[in-house]
C-alpha positions in Angstrom: 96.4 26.7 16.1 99.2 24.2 17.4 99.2 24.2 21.4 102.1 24.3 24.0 104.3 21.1 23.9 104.4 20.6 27.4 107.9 19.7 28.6 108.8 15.8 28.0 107.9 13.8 31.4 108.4 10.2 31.5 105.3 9.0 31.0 105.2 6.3 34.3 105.7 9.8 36.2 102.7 11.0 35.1 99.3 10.5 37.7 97.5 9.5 34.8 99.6 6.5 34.0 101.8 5.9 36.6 99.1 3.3 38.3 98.8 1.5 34.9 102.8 0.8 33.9 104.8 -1.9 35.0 107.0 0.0 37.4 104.0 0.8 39.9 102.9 -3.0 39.2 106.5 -4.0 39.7 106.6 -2.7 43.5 102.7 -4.3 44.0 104.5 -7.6 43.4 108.0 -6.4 45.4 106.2 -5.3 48.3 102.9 -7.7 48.7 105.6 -10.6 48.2 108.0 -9.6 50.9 105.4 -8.2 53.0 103.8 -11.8 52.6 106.7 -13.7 53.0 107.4 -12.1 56.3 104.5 -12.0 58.1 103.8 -16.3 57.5 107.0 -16.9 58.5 106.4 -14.7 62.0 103.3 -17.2 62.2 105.6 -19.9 62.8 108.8 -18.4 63.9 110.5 -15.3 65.8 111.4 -12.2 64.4 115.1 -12.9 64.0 114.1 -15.7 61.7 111.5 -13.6 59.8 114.2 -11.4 59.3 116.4 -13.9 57.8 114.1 -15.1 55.4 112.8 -11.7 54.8 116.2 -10.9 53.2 116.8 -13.8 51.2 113.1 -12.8 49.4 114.4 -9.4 49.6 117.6 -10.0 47.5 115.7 -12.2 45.1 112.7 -9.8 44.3 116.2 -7.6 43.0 116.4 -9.5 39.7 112.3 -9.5 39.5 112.2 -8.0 36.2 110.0 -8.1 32.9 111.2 -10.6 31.1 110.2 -14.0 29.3 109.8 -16.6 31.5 112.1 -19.0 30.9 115.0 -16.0 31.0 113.2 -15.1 34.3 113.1 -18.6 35.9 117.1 -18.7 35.3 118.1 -15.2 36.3 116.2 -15.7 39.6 117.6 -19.2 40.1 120.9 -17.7 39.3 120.6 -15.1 42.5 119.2 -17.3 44.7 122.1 -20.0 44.8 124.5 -16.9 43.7 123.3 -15.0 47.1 122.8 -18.3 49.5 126.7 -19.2 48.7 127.3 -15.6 49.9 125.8 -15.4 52.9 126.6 -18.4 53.7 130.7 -17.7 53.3 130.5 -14.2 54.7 128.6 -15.1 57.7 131.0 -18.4 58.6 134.4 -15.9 57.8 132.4 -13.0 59.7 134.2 -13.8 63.3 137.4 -13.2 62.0 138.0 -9.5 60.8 141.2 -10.4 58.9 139.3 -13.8 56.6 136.5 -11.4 56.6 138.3 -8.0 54.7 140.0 -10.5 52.4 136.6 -12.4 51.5 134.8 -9.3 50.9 137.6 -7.6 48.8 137.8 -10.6 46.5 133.4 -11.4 46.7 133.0 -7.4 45.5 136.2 -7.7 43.0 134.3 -11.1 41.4 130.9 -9.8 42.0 131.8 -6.4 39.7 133.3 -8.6 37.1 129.4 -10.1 36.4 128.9 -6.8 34.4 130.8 -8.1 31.4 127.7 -10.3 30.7 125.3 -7.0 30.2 122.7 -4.7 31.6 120.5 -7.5 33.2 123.6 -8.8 34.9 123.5 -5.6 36.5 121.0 -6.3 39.3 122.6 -9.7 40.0 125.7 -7.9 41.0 123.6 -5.5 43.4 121.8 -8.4 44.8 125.3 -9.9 45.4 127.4 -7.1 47.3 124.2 -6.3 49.1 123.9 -9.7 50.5 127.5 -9.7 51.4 127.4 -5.9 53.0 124.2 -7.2 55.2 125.4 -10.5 56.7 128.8 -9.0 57.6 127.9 -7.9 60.9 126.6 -11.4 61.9 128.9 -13.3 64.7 127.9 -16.7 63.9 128.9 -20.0 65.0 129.4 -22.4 61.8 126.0 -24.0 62.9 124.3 -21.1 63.0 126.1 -19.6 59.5 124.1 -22.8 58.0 121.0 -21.7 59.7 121.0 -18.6 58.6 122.0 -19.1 54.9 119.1 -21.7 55.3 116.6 -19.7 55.8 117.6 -17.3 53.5 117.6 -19.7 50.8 114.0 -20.7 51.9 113.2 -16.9 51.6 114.8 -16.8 48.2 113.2 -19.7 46.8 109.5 -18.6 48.3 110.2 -15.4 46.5 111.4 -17.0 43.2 108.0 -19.4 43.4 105.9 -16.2 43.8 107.1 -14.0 41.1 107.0 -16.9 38.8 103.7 -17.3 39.5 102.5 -14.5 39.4 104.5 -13.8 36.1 102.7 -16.6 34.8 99.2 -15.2 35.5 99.8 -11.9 34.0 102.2 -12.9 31.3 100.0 -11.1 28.9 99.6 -8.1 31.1 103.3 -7.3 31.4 103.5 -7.7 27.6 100.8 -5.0 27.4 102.7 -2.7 30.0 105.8 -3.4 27.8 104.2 -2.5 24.6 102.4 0.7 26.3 106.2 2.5 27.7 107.7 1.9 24.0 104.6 3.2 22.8 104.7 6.4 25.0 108.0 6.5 24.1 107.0 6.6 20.5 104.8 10.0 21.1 107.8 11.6 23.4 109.8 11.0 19.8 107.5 13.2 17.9 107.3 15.3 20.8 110.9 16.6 19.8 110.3 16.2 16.1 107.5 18.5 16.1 110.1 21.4 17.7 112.0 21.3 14.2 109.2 23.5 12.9 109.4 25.7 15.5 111.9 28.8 14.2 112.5 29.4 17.9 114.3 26.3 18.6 118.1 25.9 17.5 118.5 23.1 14.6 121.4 21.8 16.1 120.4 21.1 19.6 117.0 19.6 18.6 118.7 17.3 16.6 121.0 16.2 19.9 117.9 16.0 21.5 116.2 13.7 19.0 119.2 11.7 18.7 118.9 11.1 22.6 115.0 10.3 22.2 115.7 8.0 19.4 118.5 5.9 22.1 115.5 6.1 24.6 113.0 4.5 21.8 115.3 1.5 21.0 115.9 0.8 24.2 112.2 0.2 25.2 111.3 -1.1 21.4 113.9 -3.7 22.3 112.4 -5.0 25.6 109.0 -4.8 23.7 110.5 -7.1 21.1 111.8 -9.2 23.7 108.9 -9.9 25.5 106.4 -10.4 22.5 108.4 -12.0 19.8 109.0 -14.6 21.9 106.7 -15.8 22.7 102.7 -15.6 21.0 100.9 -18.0 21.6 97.1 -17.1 21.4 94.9 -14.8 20.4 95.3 -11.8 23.1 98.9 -12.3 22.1 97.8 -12.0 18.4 96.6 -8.3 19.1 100.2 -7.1 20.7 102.0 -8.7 18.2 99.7 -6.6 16.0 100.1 -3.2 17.6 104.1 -3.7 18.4 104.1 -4.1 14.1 102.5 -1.4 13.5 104.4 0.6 15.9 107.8 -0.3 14.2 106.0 0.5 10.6 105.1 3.9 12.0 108.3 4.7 13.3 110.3 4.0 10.0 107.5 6.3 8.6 108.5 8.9 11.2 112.0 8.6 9.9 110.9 9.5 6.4 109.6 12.5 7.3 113.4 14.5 7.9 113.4 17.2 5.9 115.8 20.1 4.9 114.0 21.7 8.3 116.3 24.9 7.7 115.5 25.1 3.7 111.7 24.3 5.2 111.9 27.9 7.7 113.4 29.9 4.7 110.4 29.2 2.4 107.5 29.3 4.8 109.1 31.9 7.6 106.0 33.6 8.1 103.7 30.9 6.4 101.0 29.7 9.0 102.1 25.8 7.6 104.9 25.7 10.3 102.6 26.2 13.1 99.7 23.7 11.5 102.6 21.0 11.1 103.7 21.7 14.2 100.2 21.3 15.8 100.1 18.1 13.3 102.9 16.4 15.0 101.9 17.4 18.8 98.4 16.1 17.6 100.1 13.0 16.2 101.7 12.1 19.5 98.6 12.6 21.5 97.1 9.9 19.3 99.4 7.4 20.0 99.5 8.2 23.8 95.9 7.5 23.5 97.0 4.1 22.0 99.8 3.3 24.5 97.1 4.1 27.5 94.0 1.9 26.6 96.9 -0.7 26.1 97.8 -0.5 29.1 94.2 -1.0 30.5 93.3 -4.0 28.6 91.0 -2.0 26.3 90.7 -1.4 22.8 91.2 2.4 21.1 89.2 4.7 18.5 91.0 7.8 17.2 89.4 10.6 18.8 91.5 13.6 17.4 90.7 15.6 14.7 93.2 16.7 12.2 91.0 18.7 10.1 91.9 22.1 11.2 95.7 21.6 10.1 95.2 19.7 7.2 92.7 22.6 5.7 95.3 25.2 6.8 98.4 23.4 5.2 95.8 23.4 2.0 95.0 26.9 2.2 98.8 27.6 2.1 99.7 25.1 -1.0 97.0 26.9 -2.7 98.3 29.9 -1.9 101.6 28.9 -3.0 99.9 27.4 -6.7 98.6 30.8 -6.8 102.1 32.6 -6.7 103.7 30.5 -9.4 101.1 30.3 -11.4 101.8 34.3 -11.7 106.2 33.5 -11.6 106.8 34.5 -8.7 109.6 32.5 -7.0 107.8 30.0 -5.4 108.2 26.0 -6.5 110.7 25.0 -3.9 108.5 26.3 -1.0 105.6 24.4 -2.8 107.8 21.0 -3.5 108.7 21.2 0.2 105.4 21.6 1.9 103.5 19.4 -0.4 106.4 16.6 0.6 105.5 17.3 4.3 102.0 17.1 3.5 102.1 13.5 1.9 104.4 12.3 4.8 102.7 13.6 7.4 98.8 12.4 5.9 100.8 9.2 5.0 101.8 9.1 9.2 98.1 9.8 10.3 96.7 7.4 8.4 99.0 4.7 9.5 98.0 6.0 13.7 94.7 5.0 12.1 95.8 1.4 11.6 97.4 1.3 14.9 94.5 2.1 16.7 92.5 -0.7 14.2 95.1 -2.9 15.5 93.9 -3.0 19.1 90.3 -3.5 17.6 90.9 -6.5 16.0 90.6 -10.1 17.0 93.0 -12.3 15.4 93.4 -16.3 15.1 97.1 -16.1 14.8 100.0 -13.9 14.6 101.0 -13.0 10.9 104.4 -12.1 12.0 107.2 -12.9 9.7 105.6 -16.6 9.3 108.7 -19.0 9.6 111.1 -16.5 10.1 113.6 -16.7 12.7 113.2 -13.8 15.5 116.8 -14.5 16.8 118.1 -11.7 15.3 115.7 -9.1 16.7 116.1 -10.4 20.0 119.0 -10.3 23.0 120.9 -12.4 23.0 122.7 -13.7 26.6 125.0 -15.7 26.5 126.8 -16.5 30.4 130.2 -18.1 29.3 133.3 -18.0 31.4 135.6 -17.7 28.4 133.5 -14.2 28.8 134.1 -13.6 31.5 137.6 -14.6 32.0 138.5 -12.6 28.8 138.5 -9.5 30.5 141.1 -10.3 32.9 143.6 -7.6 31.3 144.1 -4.2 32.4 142.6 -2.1 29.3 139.2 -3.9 30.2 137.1 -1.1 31.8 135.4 -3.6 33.7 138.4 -5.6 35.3 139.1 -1.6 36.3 135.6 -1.1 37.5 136.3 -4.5 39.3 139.2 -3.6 40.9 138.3 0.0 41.9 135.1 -1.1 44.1 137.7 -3.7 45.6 139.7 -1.2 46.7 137.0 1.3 47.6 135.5 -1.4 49.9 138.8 -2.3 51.7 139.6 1.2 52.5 135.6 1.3 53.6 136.6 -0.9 56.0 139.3 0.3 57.4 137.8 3.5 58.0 135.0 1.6 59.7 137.6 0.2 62.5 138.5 3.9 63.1 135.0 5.5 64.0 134.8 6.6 67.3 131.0 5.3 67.7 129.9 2.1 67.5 131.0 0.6 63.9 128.6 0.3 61.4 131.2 -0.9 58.6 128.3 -2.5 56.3 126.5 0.7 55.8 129.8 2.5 54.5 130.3 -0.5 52.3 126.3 -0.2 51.2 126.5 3.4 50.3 129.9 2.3 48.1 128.4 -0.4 46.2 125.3 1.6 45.6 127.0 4.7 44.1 130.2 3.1 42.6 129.2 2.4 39.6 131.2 1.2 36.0 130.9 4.9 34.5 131.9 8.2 36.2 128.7 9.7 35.0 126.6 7.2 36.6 128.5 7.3 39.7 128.5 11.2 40.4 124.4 10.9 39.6 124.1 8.0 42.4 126.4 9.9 44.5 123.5 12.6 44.7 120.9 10.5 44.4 122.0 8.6 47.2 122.9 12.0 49.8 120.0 13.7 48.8 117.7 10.1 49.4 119.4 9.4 52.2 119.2 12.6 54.5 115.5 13.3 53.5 114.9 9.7 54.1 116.6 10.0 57.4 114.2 13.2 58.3 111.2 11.4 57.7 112.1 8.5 59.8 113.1 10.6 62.3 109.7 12.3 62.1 107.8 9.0 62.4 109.6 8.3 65.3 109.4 11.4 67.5 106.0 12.5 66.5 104.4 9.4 64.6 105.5 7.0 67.3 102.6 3.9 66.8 102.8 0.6 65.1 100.1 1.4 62.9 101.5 4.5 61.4 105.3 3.0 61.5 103.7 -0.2 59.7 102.2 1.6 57.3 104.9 4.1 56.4 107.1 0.3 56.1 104.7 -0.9 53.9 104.8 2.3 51.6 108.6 2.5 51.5 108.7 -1.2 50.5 106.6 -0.5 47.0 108.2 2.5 46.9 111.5 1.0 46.8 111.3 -1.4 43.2 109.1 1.5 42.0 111.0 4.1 41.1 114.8 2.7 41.1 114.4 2.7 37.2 112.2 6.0 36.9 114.0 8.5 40.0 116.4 6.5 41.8 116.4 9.5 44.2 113.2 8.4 45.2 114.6 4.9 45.8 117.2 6.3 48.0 114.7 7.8 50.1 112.3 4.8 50.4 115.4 2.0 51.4 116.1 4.6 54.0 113.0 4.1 55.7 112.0 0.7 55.0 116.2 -0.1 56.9 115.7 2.4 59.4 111.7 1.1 60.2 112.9 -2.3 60.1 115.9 -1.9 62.6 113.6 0.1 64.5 111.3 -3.1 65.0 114.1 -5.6 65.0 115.9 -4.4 68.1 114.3 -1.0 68.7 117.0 1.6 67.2 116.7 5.4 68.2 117.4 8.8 66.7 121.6 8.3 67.3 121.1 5.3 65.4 119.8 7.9 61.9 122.3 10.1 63.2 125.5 7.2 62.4 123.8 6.1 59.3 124.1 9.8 58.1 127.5 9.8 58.9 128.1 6.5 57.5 126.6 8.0 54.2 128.6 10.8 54.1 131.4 9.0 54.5 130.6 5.9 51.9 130.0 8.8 49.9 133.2 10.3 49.9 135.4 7.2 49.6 133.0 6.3 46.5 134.0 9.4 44.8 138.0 9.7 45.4 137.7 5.6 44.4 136.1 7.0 41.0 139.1 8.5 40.0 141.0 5.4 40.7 141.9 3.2 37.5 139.1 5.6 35.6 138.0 4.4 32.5 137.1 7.8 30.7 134.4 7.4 27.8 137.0 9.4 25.1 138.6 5.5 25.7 135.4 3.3 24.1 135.0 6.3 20.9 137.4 4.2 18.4 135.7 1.2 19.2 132.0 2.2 19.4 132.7 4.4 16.0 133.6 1.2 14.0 130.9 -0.6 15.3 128.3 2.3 14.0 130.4 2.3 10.1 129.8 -1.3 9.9 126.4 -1.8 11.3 125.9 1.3 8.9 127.8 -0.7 5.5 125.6 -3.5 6.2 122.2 -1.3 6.7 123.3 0.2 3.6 123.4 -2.9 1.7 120.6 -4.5 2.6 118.7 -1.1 1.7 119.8 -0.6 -1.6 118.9 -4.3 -2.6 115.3 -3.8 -0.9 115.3 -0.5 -2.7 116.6 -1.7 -6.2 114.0 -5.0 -5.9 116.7 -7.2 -5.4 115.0 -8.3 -2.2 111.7 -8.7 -1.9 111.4 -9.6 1.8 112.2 -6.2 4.1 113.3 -9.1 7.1 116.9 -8.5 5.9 116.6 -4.9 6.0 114.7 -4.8 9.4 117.1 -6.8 10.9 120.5 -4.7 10.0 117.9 -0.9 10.4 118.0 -2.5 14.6 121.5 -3.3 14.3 122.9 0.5 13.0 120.1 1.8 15.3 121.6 -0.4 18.7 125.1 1.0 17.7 124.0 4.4 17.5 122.5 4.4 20.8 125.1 2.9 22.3 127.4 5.7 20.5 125.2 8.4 21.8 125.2 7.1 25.5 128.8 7.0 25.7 128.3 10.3 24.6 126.0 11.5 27.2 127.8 10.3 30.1 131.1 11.5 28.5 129.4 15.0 28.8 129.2 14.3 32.2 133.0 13.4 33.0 135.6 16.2 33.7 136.0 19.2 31.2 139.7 17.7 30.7 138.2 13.9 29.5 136.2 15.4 27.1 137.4 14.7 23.2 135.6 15.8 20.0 132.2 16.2 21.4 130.6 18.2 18.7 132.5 16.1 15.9 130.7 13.1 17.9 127.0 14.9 17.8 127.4 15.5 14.3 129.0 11.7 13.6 125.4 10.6 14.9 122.7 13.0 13.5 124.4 12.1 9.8 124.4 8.2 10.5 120.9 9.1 11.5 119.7 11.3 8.4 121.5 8.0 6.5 118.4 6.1 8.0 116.1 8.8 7.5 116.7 9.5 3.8 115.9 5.9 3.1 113.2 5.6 4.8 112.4 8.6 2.7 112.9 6.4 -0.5 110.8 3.6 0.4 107.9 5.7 0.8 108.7 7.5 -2.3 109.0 4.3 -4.5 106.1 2.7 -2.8 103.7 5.9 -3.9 105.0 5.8 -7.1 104.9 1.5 -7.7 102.7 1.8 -10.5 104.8 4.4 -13.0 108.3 4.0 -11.9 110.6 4.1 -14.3 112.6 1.1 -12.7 115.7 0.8 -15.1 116.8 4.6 -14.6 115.9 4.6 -10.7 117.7 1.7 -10.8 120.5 2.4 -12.6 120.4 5.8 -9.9 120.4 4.1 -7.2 123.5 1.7 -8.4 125.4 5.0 -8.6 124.4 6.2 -5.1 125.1 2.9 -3.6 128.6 2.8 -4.6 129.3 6.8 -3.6 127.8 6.3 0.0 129.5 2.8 0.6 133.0 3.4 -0.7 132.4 7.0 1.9 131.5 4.3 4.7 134.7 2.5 3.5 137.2 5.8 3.4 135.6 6.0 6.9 136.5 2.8 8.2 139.6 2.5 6.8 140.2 5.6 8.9 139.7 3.2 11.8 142.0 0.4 10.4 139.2 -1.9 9.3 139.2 -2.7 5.2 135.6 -3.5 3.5 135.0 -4.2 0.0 133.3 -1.2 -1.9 130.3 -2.4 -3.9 130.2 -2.7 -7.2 128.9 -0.6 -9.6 129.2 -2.6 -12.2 126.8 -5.8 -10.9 124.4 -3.2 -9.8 124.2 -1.8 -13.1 123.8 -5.4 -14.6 121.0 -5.9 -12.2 118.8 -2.8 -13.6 119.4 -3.8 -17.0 117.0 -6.7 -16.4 114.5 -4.7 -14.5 112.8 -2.7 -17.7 114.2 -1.2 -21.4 115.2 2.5 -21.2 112.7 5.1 -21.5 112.2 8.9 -21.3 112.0 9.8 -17.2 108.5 11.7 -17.5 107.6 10.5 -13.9 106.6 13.1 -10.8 108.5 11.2 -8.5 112.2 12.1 -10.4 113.0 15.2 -9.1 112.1 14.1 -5.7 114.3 10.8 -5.6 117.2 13.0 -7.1 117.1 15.6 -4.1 116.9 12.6 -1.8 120.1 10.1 -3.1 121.9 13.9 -3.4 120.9 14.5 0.2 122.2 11.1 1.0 125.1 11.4 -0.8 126.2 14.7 1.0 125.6 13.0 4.3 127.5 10.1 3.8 130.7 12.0 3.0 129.7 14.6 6.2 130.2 10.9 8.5 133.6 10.3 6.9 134.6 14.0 7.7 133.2 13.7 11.1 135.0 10.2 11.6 138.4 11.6 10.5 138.3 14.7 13.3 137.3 12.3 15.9 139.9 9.6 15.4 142.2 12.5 15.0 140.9 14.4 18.4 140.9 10.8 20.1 144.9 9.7 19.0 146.2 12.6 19.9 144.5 12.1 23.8 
């Protein structure tokens, strides 16, 4: 009934989308804006020139990135007069080898220490060192140092006016791209939540997996939110605002729909309800791929899936189930748990519905949260030297991130001095900036990335040359590495690797007519960039087992606070779910952030490995925290009209004090003291919401299994907490 979940593929690598998302858009703009820089300036000048002001549009178009405008404007400004400063010193110390290794050992060392101010500082450091590795071969008089670093702020500037431009014009497009990949990433989410009712996949690893997925999902939910809360100004705006709700609505609905998967396979083993909710949940993320891909072509979309054939076959099964207790056979649980599925899972389809009505509608304004301030649902960047100068101590793994390329790059240059063939120092130092990178997972991954890329990159070039030898076909193979290049450095960098081998190679080709020994050195050079990168790696490591203690307390308090702002949502002291929305992002940010260190710490040697399972299981039972009340809300939202408030209340008083003084114990584990909540004003509270009554109400036994669920998962976190601190002291 269900079909084949095919495996998960990010969705811009797909031929049906990858034309429509902002990556393949991204590299239109790189390379039709460098391309077009070049060729008008070889309209007025020589080559040499073009070349010049090619690169300063070159390391511009590095931090061309979706973002809002006015955060655009500045981090582009910020690289241009960054970069111009750069190439301006390195070219005037470039004549003297001795100025010029202490220059570039202090530019990288200062250049590394930009990290500390986030992931979009990221690219600005890359912009940086490349800048520096590519004017260090120029022997320039002073005069001509201020030509040069002239004409590349002219390119830089002529870059930074084009993208902003063209930002402007399709402001509203890249909102819709943005909207589309966190929608996409929505359906690969179900994707993975539809295996739990497969009996043929583990528990336990499709929880890591979702857990993973769920890291993935914030991450783009948050660039979505970035990009459309602030800013909305009219009434195409209106309709993303819209569908970018709705999305977050359906993913807390998502949440609500963990279960007891391995109670759910006892009861209905060889019931043909796994296999219809299965086929539910791949049909479910279908639908909102449909959503996510007239998005991104401006269009609006109309649910064109059926459900009908699950939905009868998860009826045929509840009746069958009526049927056996009706006679006393043992049969209530399976019935309670597949009818809960069934509500959540009708309750989730209905609400695809509503997303797809979203992108029908035209709207006058956006009924977001009116008056409410978006601050806290958006990044916040703030550029401070007391930041940045507060990481000068050795236990900061970025100062020993800083250091470590320092080093890496002065002992690149000494083994440049040493190579028998003519010295090509800057590509040794290129191929260590590009694969050194703050984490040793990240670094062994560019390290690959980056041979792999580089020898296959070298092979085509090669090919061109010997076989493909005409300005036409070398053009046009220039012109495809340049898109190629912006492209896929956030999808495969590997890709990347490949395409800023050509485009180099191709251009050095036309700029003073390199051959074949020329790929040969720059293969060696790779090799050898390579190898320093990776002994370097080892050098001042920060191991991820370092950050645990840290990022574990930041997931128990982001956690207390969820927790209290759910139970007062939940109890009806707060009306307004802002509060709860707000701290839901905050536990979900940590988590991910838990979860990556995780991932790369998998990735690190066997012997820098501590408590990784204790770790897994520390985030899937923050995660079921979430789930089960997300679970509540819906519950108490069916049931508005008969709940018996006072006794849910005076429930949920109970259950809020057992899972926050459990969130306490945890913390205190980790040195921090909370208050516990108090039992005692909650119960005060549902006093005053109704007078006691009998609790003859269908929803009981269900909110009773759910607090008990939450319960035992709260105290699961503070066991898990306790083995990892333990694990992590004792490194």
């Amino acid at each position: 009934m269900s079909q084949s979940l095919p495996p998960l593929l990010h969705y811009a690598l797909s031929p049906r989308t990858f034309f429509h998302s902002h990556y393949f858009h991204l590299g239109l703009r790189f390379g039709a804006g460098l391309i077009g820089i070049i060729w008008a300036t070889l309209a007025f000048a020589d080559m040499t020139t073009a070349m010049s002001v090619g690169i300063g549009a070159l390391c511009t178009a590095l931090m061309d990135m979706p973002s809002p405008l006015r955060h655009k404007l500045n981090e582009m400004l910020a690289s241009v007069l960054l970069c111009s400063l750069v190439t301006l010193v390195v070219s005037l110390c470039a004549p003297y080898f001795w100025l010029l290794t202490i220059v570039l050992v202090l530019l990288s060392f200062f250049a590394s220490m930009m990290i500390v101010y986030g992931k979009k500082s990221m690219p600005l450091q890359l912009a940086t060192l490349f800048i520096m590795t590519m004017s260090m071969e120029h022997h320039l008089t002073p005069l001509q140092a201020l030509a040069h670093a002239g004409l590349f702020t002219l390119g830089g500037i002529a870059y930074l006016a084009y993208a902003m431009g063209i930002a402007w014009l399709l402001r509203h497009r890249i909102k819709q791209q943005v909207l589309a990949e966190a929608l996409f990433e929505l359906a690969a989410y179900i994707d993975t939540k539809a295996d739990f009712y497969d009996t043929r996949y583990n528990l336990t690893e499709q929880f890591n997996k979702l857990v993973r997925q769920q890291a993935a999902l914030a991450d783009k939910q948050q660039a979505s939110r970035d990009l459309i809360l602030r800013a909305h100004q009219n009434r195409k705006d209106a309709i993303v605002v819209q569908i970018h709700v709705c999305m977050l609505d359906l993913y807390e609905q998502i949440l609500s729909t963990h279960t007891d998967y391995a109670q759910l396979r006892v009861h209905l083993a060889d019931s043909p309800a796994l296999e219809a909710l299965r086929g539910l949940a791949f049909k479910c993320a279908r639908d909102i791929e449909s959503v996510a891909y007239a998005v991104t072509r401006k269009k609006a979309s109309f649910q064109a899936i059926s459900y009908e054939p699950e939905l009868a076959a998860i009826e045929a099964e509840l009746a069958e189930l009526m049927r056996r207790v009706a006679a006393g056979k043992p049969a209530q649980e399976a019935l309670a748990v597949l009818r809960a599925q069934r509500n959540k899972v009708r309750a989730i389809i209905n609400m695809v519905g509503e997303l797809h009505g979203a992108s029908q509608k035209a709207y006058d304004s956006t009924p977001y949260w009116q008056d409410a301030d978006m601050q806290p649902f958006l990044s916040q960047q703030k550029y401070e030297i007391g930041v940045l100068l507060s990481h000068f101590r050795m236990d900061s793994p970025v100062f020993r991130f800083s250091l470590r390329v320092a080093m890496a790059i002065a002992c690149g240059l000494a083994i440049g001095t040493l190579l028998p063939y003519s010295a090509h120092s800057y590509w040794i130092i290129l191929t260590i900036v590009i694969i050194l990178r703050p984490s040793f997972s990240m670094t062994v991954q560019r390290r690959s990335d980056r041979i792999v890329g580089t020898v296959i990159g070298c092979v085509i070039t090669a090919a061109i040359l010997l076989f493909f030898n005409h300005p036409a076909v070398i053009l046009t193979a220039l012109v495809l590495a340049t898109i190629a290049t912006p492209t896929f450095v956030y999808l495969r960098y590997r890709y990347t690797a490949i395409a800023v081998s050509i485009m180099i190679l191709l251009q050095m080709n036309l700029a003073a007519g390199g051959n074949l020994h020329t790929i040969t050195e720059r293969l060696v050079d790779t090799f050898i960039g390579a190898a320093v990168a990776t002994v370097f790696s080892f050098v001042l490591a920060s191991w991820e087992y370092q950050s645990l203690p840290k990022l574990i307390q930041q997931v128990l308090v982001a956690n207390g606070r969820y927790m209290e702002a759910a139970f007062e949502l939940l109890q009806g002291k707060c009306r307004n779910d802002f509060p709860y929305r707000i701290q839901r992002k905050g536990l979900m940010d940590a988590l991910a952030m838990l979860s990556a260190a995780m991932v790369r710490m998998l990735d690190e040697p066997a012997s820098k490995r501590r408590a990784v399972e204790d770790i897994n299981l520390f985030i899937v039972q923050n995660y079921l925290l979430v789930a089960h009340v997300a679970a509540l809300r819906a519950i108490l939202r069916r049931h508005v009209k008969d709940i018996p408030a006072r006794e849910v209340n005076r429930m949920l008083a109970a259950s809020h004090v057992q899972v926050g003084r459990a969130l306490a114990d945890a913390l205190a584990r980790h040195g921090v003291k909370v208050p516990v909540p108090s039992l005692e004003e909650d119960l005060a509270w549902s006093e005053t919401i109704a007078p006691a009554g009998s609790v003859d109400w269908p929803g009981w036994p269900v909110v009773q299994r759910r607090v008990r669920l939450l319960h035992a998962d709260a105290e699961k976190i503070l066991v898990h907490s306790e083995a990892i601190e333990r694990n992590v002291m004792q490194a």
